[in-house]
C-alpha positions as CSV (number, residue, x, y, z in Angstrom):
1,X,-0.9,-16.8,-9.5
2,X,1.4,-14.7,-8.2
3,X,1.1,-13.7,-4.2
4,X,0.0,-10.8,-2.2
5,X,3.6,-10.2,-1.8
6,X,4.6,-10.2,-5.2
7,X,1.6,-7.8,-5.9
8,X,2.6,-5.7,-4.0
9,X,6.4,-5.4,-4.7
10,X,5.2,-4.3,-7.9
11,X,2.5,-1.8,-7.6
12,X,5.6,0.0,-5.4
13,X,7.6,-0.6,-7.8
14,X,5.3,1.3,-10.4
15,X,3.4,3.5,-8.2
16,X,7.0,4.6,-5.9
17,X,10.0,3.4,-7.9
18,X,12.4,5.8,-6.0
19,X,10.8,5.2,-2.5
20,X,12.8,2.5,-0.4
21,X,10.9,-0.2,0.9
22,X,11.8,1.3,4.8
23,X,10.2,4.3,4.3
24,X,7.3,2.7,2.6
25,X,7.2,0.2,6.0
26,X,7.1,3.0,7.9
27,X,4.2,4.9,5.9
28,X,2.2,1.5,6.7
29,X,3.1,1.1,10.4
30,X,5.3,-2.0,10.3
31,X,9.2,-2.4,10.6
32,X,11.3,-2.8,7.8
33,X,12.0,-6.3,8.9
34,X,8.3,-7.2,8.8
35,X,7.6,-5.6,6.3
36,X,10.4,-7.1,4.1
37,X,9.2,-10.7,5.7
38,X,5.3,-9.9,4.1
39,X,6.4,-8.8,0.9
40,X,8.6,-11.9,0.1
41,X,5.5,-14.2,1.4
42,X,7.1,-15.2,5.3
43,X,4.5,-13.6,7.0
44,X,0.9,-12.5,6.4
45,X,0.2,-9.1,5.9
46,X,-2.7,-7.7,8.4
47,X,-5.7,-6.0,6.5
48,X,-4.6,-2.6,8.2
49,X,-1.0,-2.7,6.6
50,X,-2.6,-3.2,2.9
51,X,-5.4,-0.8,3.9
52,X,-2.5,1.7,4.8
53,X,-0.6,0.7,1.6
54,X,-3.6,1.2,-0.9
55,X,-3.9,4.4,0.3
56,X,-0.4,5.0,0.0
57,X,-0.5,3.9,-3.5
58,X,-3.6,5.2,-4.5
59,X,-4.7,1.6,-5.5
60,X,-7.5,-0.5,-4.4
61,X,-7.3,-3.6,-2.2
62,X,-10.3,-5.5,-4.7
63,X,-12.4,-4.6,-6.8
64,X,-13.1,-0.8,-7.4
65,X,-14.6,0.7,-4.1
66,X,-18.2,3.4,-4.8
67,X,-16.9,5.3,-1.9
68,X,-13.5,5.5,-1.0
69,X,-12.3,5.8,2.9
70,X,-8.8,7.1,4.1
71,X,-7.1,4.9,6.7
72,X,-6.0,7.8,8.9
């Protein structure tokens, strides 16, 4: 299975293909640098940074959410 990383790398890559991963870092609240260091598995990524990148990619975190809350 891949990892949360992985995932994630490719629901951007789908989702934002022309976005750069700084800008997308940015949108979460992270560095690039830490950012970067999640997506290729060296670091955890905190439940507020995939909260913030769901909503950025209009995806859900698990399973498919009744209501629906915007990390502001």
């Amino acid at each position: 299975m891949d990892g949360i990383g992985e995932r994630e790398l490719e629901q951007m890559r789908q989702a934002c293909p022309d976005a750069r991963q700084q800008d997308i870092a940015r949108e979460v609240g992270t560095t690039p640098d830490a950012f970067s260091c999640a997506l290729r598995g060296q670091r955890n990524f905190s439940s507020l940074e995939l909260a913030r990148l769901a909503d950025l990619l209009d995806t859900c975190t698990g399973s498919s959410p009744t209501n629906r809350t915007r990390i502001g």
